[in-house]
C-alpha positions in Angstrom: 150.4 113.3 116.3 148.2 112.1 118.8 147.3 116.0 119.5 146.5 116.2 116.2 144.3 113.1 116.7 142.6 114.5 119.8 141.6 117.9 118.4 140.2 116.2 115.0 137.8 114.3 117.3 137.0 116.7 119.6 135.8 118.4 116.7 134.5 115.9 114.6 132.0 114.6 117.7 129.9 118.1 117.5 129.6 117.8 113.5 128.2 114.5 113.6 126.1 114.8 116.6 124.5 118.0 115.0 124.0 116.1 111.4 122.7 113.1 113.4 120.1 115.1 115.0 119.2 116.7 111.5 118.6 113.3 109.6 115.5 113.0 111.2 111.8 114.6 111.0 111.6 113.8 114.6 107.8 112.5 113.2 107.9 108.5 113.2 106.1 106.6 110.3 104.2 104.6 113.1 102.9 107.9 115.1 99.2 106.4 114.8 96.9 108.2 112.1 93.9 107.0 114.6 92.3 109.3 116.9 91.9 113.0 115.7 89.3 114.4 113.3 91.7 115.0 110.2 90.2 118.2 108.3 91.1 118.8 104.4 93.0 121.4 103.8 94.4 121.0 100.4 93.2 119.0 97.7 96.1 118.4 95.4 97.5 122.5 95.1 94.5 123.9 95.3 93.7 125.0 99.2 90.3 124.2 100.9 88.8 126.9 102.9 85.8 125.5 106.1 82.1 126.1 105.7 79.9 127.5 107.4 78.9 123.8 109.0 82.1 122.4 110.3 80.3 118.7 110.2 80.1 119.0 107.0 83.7 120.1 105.6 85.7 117.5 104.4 87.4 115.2 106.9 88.7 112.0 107.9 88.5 110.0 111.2 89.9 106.3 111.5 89.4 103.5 114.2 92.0 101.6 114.7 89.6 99.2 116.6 87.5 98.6 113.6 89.7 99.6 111.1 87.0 101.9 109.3 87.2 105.1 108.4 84.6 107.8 108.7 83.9 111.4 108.2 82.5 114.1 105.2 82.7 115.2 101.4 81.5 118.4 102.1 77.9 117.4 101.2 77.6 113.5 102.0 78.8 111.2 105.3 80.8 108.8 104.5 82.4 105.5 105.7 85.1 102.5 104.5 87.5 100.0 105.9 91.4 100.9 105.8 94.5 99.2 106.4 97.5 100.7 107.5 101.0 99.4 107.4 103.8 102.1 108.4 103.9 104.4 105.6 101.1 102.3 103.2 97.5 103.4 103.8 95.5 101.6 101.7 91.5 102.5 102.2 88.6 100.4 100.9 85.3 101.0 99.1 83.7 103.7 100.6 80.5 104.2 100.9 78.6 107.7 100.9 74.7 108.9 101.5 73.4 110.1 98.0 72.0 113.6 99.4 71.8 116.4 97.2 74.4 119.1 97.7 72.9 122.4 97.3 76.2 124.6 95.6 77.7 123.2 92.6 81.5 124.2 93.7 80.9 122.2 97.1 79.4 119.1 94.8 82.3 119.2 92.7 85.4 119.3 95.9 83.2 116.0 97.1 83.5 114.8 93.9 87.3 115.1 93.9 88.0 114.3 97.5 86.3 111.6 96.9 88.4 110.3 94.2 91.9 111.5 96.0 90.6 108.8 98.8 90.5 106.4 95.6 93.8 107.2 94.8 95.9 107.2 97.6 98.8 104.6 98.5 100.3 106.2 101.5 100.3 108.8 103.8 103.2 111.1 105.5 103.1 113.4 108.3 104.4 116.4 107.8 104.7 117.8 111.3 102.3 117.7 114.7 98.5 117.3 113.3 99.2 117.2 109.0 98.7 114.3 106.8 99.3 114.3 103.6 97.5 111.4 101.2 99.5 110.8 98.5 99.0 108.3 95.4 100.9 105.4 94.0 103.7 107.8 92.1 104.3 109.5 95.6 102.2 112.7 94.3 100.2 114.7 97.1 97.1 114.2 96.7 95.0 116.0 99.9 96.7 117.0 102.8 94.5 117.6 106.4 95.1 119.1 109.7 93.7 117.4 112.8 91.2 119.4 113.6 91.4 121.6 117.3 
């Protein structure tokens, strides 16, 4: 019997070592969002390929310091407050300059970046340097890469 009890163990320890160490993402909810230039890369499915002007894609910088936010639409600057509370990101009113953007398909991803900011609840990472923005439901809603 206690043979029995010794090899059950001895095998039992590896198993739930190994499905310990696969419970987690090895990414922690309070790895701070602060810091990098986050660059869209997605907005809901639909993927989001850089411009010529990499100042002016769409991206995301926040300051934990002042607990604003900063960055592009693509056409416009932009800046807001945020708060962020493990997993809840919740960002203020934003505020944008009104210049005109030249190409109609660049107007129109501002345009719904710009309301994805409006909509979004939370935020998970999804690995070193993504964010995903997702909205009240738990839908994606942009996801970024820190930018290199």
């Amino acid at each position: 019997m206690r043979l029995a009890r010794r090899l059950a163990l001895a095998l039992s320890l590896p198993l739930a070592a190994l499905s310990l160490g696969a419970c987690g993402s090895g990414i922690s909810l309070d790895e701070p969002i602060e810091g990098p230039t986050w660059r869209l890369v997605l907005l809901g499915d639909q993927p989001v390929a850089p411009g010529d002007d990499l100042m002016r894609n769409p991206q995301l910088q926040f300051d934990r310091s002042s607990g604003r936010l900063s960055g592009s639409g693509g056409c416009n600057r932009m800046n807001g407050s945020y708060t962020r509370t493990a997993s809840q990101l919740r960002l203020g009113q934003i505020a944008a300059t009104k210049m005109a953007c030249a190409d109609p398909a660049r107007n129109a991803l501002e345009t719904q970046f710009f309301l994805a900011l409006q909509a979004t609840a939370s935020y998970r990472l999804q690995g070193p340097g993504r964010m995903a923005l997702l909205d009240g439901t738990g839908r994606t809603v942009a996801v970024f890469e820190a930018a290199r």
